[in-house]
DRENPA-893565 format. One record per residue: residue number from 0; residue in three letters; x, y, z of N, C-alpha, C in turn. Coordinates in nm, 4 decimals. Example, Ala and Ser with C-alpha at 12.3 -4.5 7.8 and 13.67 -1.06 7.14 Angstrom:
% residues 2
[pt 0,"ALA",[1.3190,-0.5690,0.7800],[1.2300,-0.4500,0.7800],[1.3200,-0.3300,0.7800]]
[pt 1,"SER",[1.2850,-0.2250,0.7080],[1.3670,-0.1060,0.7140],[1.2900,0.0030,0.7870]]
This chain:
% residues 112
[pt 0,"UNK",[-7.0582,-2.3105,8.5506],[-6.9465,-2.2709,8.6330],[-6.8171,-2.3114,8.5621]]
[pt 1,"UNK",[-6.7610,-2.2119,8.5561],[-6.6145,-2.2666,8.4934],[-6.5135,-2.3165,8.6176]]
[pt 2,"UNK",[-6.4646,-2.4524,8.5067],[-6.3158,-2.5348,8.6181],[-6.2197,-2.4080,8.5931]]
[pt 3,"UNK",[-6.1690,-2.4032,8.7302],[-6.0154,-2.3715,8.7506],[-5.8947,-2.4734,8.7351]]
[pt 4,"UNK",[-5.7937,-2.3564,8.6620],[-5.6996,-2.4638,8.6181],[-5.5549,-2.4194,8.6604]]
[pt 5,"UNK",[-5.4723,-2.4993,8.6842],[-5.3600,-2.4722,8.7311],[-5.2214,-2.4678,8.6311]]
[pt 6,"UNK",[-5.1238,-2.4251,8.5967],[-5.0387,-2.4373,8.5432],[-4.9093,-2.5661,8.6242]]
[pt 7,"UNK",[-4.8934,-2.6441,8.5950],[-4.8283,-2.7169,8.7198],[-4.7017,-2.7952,8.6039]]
[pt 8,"UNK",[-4.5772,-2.7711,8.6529],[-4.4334,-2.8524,8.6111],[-4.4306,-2.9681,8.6678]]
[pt 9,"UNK",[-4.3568,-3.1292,8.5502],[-4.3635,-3.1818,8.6251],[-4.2377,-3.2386,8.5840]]
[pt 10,"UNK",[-4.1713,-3.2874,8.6935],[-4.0284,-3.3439,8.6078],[-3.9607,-3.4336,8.6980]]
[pt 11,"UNK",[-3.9589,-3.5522,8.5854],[-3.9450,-3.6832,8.6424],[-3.8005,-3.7319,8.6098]]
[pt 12,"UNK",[-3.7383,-3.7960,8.6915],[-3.6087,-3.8482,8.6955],[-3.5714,-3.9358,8.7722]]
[pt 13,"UNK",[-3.4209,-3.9770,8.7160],[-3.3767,-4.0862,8.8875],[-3.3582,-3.9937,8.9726]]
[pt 14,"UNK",[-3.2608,-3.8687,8.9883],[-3.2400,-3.8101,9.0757],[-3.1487,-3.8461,9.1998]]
[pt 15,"UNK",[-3.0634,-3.9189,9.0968],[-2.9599,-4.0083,9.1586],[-2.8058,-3.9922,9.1661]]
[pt 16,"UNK",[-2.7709,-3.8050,9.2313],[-2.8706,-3.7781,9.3114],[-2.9249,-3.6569,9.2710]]
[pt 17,"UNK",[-3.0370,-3.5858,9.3476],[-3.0618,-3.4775,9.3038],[-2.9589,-3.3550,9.3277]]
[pt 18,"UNK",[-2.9401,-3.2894,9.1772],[-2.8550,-3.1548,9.1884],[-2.9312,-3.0304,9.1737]]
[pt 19,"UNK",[-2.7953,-2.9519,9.1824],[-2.8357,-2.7921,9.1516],[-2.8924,-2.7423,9.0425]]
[pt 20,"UNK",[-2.8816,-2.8566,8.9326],[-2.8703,-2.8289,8.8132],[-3.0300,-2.8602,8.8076]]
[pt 21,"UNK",[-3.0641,-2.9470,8.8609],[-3.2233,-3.0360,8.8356],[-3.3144,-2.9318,8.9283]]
[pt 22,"UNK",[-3.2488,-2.8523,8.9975],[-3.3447,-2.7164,9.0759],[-3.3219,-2.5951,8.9832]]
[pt 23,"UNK",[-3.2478,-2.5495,8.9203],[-3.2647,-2.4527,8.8493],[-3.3479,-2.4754,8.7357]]
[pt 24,"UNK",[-3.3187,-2.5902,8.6449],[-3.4060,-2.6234,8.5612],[-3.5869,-2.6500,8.5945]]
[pt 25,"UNK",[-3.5441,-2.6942,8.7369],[-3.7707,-2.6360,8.7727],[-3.7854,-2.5419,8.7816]]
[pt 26,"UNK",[-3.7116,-2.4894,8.8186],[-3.7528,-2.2639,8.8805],[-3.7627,-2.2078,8.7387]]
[pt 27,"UNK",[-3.6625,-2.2488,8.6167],[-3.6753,-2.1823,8.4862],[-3.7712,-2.2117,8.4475]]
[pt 28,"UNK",[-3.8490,-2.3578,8.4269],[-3.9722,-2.4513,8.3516],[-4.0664,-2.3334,8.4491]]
[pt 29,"UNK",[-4.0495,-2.3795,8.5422],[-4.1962,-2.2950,8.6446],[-4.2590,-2.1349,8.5855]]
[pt 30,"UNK",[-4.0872,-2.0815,8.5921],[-4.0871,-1.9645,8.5367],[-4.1075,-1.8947,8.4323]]
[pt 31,"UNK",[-4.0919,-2.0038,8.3355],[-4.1363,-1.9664,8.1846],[-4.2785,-1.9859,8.1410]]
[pt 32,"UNK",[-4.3455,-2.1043,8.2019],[-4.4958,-2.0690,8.1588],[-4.5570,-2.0334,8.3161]]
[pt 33,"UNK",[-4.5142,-1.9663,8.3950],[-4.5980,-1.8921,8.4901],[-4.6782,-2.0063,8.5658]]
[pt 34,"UNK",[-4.5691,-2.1084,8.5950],[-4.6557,-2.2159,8.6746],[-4.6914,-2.2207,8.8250]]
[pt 35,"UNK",[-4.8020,-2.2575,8.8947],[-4.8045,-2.2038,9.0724],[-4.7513,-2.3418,9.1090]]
[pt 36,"UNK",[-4.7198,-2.4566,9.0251],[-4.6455,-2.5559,9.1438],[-4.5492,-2.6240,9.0212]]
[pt 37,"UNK",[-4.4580,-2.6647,9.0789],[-4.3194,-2.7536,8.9956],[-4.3423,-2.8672,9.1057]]
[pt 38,"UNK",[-4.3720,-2.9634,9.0487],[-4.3600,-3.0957,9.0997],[-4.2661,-3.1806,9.0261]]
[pt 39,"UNK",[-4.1460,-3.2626,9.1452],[-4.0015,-3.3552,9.1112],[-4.0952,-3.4510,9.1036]]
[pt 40,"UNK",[-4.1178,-3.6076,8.9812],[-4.1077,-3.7533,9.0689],[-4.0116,-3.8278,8.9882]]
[pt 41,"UNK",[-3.9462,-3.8391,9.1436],[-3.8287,-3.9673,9.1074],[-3.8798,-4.1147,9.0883]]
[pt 42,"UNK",[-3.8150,-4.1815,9.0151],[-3.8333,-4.2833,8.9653],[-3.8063,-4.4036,9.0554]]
[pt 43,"UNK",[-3.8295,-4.5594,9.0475],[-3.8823,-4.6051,9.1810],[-3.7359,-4.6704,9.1266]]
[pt 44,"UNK",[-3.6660,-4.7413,9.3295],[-3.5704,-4.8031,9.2953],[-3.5071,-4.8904,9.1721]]
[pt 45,"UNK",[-3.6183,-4.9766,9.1334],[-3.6025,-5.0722,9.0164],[-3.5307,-5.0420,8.9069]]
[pt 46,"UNK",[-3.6098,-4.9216,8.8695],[-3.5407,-4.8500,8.7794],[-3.4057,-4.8165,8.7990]]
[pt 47,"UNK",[-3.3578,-4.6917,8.8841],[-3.2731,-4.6919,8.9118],[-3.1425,-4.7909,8.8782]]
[pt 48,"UNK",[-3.2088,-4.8970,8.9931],[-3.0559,-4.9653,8.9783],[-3.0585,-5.0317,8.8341]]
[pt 49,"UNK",[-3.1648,-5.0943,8.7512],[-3.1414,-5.1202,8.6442],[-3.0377,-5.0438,8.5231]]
[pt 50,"UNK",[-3.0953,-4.9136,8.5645],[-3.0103,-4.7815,8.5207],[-2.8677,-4.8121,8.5567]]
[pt 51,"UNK",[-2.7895,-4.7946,8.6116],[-2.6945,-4.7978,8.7322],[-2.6019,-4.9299,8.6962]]
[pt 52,"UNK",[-2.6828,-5.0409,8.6608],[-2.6168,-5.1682,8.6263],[-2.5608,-5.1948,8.5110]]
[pt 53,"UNK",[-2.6234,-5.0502,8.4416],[-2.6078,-5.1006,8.2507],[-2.4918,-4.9931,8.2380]]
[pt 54,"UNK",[-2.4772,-4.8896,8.3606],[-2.3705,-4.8040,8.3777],[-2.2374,-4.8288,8.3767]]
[pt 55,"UNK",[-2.2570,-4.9597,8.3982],[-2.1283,-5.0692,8.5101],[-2.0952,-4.9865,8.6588]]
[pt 56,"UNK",[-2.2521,-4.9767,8.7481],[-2.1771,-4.8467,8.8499],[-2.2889,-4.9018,8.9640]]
[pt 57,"UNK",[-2.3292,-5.0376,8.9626],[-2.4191,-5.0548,9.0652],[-2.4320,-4.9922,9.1885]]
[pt 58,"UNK",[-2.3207,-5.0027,9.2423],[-2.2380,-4.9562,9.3557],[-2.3360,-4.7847,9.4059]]
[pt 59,"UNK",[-2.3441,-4.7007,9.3209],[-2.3633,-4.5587,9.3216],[-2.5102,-4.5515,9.2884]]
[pt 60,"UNK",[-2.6190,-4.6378,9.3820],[-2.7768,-4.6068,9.4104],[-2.7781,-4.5803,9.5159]]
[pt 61,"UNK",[-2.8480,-4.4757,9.5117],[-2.8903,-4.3825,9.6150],[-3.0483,-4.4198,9.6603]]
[pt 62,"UNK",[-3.0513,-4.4908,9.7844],[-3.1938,-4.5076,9.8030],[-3.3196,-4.4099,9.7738]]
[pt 63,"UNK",[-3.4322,-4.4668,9.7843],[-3.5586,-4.4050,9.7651],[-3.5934,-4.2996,9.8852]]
[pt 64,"UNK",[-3.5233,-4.3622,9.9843],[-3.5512,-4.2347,10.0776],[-3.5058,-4.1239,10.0613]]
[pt 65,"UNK",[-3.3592,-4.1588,10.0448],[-3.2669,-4.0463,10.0514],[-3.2493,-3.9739,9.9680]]
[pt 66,"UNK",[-3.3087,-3.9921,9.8088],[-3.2844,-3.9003,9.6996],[-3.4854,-3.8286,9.7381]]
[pt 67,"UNK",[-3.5697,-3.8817,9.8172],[-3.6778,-3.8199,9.8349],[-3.6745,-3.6879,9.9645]]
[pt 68,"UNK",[-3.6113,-3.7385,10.0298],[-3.5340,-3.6764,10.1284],[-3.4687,-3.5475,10.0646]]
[pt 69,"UNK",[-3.3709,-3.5283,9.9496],[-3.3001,-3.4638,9.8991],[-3.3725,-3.3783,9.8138]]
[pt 70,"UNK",[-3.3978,-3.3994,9.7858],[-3.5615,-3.3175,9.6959],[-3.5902,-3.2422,9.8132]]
[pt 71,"UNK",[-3.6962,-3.2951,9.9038],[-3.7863,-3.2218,9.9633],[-3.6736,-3.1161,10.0119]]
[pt 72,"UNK",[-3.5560,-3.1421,10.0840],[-3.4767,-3.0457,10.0405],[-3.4478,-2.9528,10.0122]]
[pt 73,"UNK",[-3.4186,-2.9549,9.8774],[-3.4365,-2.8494,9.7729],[-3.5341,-2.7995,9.7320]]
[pt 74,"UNK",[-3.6530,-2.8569,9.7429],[-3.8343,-2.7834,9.7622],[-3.8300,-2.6945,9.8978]]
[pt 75,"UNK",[-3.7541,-2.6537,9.9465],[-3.8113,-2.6179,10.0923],[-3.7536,-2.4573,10.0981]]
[pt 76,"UNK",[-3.6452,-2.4435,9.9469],[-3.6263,-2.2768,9.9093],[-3.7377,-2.2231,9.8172]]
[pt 77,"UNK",[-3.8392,-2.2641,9.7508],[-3.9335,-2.2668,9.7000],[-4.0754,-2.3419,9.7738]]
[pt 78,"UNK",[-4.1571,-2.2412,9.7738],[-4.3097,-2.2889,9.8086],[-4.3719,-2.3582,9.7046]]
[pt 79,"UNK",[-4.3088,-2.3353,9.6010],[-4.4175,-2.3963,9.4594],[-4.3533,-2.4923,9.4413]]
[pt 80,"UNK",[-4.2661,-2.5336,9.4694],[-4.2029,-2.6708,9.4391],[-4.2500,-2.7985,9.5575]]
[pt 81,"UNK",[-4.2417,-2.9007,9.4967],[-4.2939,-3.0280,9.5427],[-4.2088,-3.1303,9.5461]]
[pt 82,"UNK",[-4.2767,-3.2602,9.5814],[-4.2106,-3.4258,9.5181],[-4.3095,-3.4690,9.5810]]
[pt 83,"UNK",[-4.3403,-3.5785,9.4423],[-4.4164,-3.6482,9.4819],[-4.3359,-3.8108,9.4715]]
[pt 84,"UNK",[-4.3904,-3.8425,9.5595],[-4.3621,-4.0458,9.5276],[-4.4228,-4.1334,9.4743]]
[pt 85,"UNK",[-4.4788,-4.0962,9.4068],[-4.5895,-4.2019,9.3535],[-4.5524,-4.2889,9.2579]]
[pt 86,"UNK",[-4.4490,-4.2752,9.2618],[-4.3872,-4.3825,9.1499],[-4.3256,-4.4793,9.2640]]
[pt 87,"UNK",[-4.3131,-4.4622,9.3650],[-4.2935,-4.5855,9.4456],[-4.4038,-4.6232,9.5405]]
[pt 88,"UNK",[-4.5566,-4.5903,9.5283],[-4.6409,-4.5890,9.6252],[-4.7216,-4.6851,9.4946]]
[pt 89,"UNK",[-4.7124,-4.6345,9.3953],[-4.7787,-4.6732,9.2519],[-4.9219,-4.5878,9.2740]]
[pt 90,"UNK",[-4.9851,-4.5378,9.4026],[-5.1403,-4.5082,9.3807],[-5.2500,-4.5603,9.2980]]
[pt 91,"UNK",[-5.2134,-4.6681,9.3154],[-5.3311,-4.7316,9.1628],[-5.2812,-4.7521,9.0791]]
[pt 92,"UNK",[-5.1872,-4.7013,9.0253],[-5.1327,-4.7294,8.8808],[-5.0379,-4.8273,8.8631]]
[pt 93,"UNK",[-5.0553,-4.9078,8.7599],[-4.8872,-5.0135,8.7091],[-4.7667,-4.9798,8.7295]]
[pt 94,"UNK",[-4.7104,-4.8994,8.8428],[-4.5998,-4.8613,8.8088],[-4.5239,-4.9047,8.9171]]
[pt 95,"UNK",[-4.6104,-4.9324,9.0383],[-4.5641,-4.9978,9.1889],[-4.3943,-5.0620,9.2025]]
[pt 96,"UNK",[-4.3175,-5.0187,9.2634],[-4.1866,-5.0390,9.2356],[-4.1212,-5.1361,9.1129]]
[pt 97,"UNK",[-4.1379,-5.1037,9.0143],[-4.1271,-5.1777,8.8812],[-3.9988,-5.0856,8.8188]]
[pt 98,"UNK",[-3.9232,-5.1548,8.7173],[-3.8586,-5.0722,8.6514],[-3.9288,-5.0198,8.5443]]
[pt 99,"UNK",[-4.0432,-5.0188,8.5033],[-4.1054,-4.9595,8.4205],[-4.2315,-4.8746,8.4807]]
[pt 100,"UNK",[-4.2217,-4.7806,8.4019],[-4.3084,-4.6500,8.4723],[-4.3591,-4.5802,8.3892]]
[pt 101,"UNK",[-4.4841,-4.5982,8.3273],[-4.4995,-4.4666,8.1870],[-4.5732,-4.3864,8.2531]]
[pt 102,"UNK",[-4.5060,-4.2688,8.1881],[-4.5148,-4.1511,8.2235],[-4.7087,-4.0604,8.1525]]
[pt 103,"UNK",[-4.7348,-4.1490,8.0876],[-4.8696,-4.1157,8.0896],[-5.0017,-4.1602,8.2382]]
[pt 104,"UNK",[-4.9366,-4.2966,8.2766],[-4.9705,-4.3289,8.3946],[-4.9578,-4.2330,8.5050]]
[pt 105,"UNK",[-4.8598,-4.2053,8.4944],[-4.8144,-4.1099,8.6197],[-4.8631,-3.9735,8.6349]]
[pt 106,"UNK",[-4.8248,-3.9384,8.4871],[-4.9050,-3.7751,8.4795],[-5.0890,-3.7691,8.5119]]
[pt 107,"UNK",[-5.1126,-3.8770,8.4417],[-5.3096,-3.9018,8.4980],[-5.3031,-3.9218,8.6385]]
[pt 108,"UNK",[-5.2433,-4.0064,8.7442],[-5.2848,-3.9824,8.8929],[-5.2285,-3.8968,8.9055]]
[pt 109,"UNK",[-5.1251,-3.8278,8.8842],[-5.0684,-3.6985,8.9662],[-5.2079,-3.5767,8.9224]]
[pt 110,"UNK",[-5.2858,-3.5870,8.8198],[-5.3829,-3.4953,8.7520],[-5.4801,-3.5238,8.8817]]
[pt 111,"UNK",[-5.5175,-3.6685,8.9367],[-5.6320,-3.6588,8.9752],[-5.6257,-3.6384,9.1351]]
């Protein structure tokens, strides 16, 4: 029996906050290799503000809700678009609100 396979985008950021610019760029990715889902994951607070601090701009973090919030959002003019959280849920993986998050980690549970 042959596996079925999906074409799936995935694109990870702070998203701090999410723009217009970070939705057109999934609809193009999606669109160019003929993908049935574009999945956002934002990156877990830690990061963020670590980000943010080296900015000199602490001040301008946008919580985990609210940039997840903002996404789903902007997923909701598109059916194939997503967000996932798992970079702040960790699902098993090392990445559990940490400022470090590799993205090989992430791409294997989001696979499974």
């Amino acid at each position: 029996m042959e596996e079925k396979t999906e074409n799936i985008v995935v694109l990870g950021g702070s998203f701090n906050p999410p723009t217009i610019a970070h939705y057109k760029l999934m609809i193009a990715a999606v669109d160019a290799v003929n993908a049935t889902r574009g999945i956002f994951v934002p990156t877990a607070h830690a990061y963020v503000a670590k980000k943010m601090k080296k900015l000199h701009c602490p001040e301008d973090i946008l919580s985990e809700s609210l940039r997840m919030e903002m996404l789903r959002s902007m997923c909701a003019k598109d059916d194939r678009l997503d967000v996932s959280g798992i970079r702040f849920t960790g699902s098993g993986v090392s990445m559990e609100r940490t400022a470090k998050g590799y993205d090989y980690e992430m791409l294997a549970a989001l696979q499974e």
